[in-house]
C-alpha positions as a printed Julia matrix, in Angstrom:
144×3 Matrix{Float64}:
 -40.06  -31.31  -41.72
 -37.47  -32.85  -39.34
 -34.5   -32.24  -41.74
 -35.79  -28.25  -41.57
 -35.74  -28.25  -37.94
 -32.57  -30.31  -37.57
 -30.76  -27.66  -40.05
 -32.44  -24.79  -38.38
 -30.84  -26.12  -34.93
 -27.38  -27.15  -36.44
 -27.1   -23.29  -37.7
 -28.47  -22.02  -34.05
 -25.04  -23.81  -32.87
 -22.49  -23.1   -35.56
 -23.95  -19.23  -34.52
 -23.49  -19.41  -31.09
 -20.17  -21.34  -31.37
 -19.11  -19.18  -34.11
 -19.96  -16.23  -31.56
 -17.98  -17.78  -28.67
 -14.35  -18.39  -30.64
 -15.05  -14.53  -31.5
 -15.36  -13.7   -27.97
 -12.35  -16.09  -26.85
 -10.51  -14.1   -30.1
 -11.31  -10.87  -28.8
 -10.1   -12.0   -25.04
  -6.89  -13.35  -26.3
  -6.41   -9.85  -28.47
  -7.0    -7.79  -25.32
  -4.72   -9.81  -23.07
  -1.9    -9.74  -25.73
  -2.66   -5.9   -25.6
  -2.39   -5.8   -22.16
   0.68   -7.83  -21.42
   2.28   -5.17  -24.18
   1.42   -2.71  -22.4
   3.18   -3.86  -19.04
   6.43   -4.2   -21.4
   6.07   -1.19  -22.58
   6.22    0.53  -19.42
   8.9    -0.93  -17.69
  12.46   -0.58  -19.23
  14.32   -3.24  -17.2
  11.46   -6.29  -18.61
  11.9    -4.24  -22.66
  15.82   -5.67  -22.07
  15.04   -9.15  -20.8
  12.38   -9.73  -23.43
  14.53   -8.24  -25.87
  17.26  -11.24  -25.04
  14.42  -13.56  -25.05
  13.6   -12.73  -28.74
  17.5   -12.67  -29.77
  17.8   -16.34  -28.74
  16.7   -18.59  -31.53
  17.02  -21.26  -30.21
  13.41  -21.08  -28.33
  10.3   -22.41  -29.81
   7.51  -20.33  -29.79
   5.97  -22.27  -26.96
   9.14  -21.73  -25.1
   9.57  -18.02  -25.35
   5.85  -17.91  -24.41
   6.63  -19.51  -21.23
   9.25  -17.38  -20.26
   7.96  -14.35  -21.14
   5.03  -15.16  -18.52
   7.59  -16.06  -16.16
   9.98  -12.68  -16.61
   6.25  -10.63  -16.37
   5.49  -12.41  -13.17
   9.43  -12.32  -11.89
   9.32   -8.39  -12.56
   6.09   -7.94  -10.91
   7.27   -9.38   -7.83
   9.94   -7.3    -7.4
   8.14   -4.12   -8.23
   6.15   -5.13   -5.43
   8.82   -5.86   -2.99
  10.33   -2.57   -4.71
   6.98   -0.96   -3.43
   7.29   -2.34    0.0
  10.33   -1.35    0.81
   9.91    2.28   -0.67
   6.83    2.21    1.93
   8.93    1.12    5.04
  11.7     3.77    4.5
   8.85    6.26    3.96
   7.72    5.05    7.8
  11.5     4.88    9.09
  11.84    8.48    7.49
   8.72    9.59    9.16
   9.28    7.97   12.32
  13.1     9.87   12.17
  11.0    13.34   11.59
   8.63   12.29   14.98
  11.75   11.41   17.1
  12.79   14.6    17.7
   9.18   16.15   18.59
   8.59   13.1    21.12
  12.6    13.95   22.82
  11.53   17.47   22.92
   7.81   16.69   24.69
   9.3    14.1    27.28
  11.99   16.44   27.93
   9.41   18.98   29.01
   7.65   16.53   31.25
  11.08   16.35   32.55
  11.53   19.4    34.11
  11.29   20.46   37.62
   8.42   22.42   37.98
   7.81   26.45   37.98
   7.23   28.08   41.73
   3.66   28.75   40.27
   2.91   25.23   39.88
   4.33   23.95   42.73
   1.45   26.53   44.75
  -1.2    25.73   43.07
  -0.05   21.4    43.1
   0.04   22.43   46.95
  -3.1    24.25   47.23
  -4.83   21.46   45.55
  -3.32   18.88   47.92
  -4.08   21.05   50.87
  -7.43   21.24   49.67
  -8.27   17.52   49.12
  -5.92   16.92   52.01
  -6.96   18.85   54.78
  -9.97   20.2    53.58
  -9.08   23.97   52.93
 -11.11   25.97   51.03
  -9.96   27.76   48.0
 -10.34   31.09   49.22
  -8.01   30.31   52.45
  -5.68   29.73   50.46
  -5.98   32.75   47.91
  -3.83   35.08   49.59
  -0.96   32.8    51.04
   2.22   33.02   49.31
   4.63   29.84   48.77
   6.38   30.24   52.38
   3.49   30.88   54.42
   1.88   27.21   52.85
């Protein structure tokens, strides 16, 4: 009876391990998919892993290596590609602003119009001396 039970337990195991190397199979499949895919789609890492397979002097193990390396060199410098794409995008939109800002500040420049000068006066006047609004109404810009 223990032989059955050992047997029965020794399958259980050779299932479950026979499950997991199919799982680390199916891992190893998608990843190799995957890394083909990011060769695929980039033209300047086709060339350099097209060198790396002409020399024949690599071992597998070797060409491996630096085929992880050239994925991971090339993906930094999309990034840094990425980055500086972004900050010329900002330096080109902070070149379109420029102008708008000159144009506002040069309108807070300005002297101001006869109209607002009487009514910056009337408001003075107002909180000032304490003159109502309709003393005021009538006066022209000399007579204030």
């Amino acid at each position: 009876m223990d032989e059955k039970r050992r047997s029965k337990v020794s399958e259980g195991e050779t299932d479950e391990q026979v499950a997991f190397s199919l799982q680390e199979k199916e891992k190893r499949i998608a990843h190799g998919e995957k890394m083909q895919a990011i060769i695929d789609a980039d033209e300047v890492l086709q060339a350099r892993v097209a060198e790396l397979y002409k020399d024949k002097t690599l071992t597998n193990d070797d060409r491996v290596q630096r085929l992880v390396d050239l994925i991971n060199a090339r993906s930094e410098e999309v990034e840094l590609a990425d980055l500086i794409n972004a900050r010329s995008e900002e330096v080109a939109l902070n070149e379109l602003i420029q102008p708008i800002k000159q144009a506002q500040s040069q309108k807070r420049k300005r002297n101001p119009t006869r109209a607002q000068r009487i009514s910056e006066m009337k408001v003075y006047l107002m909180h000032q001396s304490c003159y109502k609004s309709a003393q005021l109404r009538g006066m022209t810009y000399d007579k204030i």
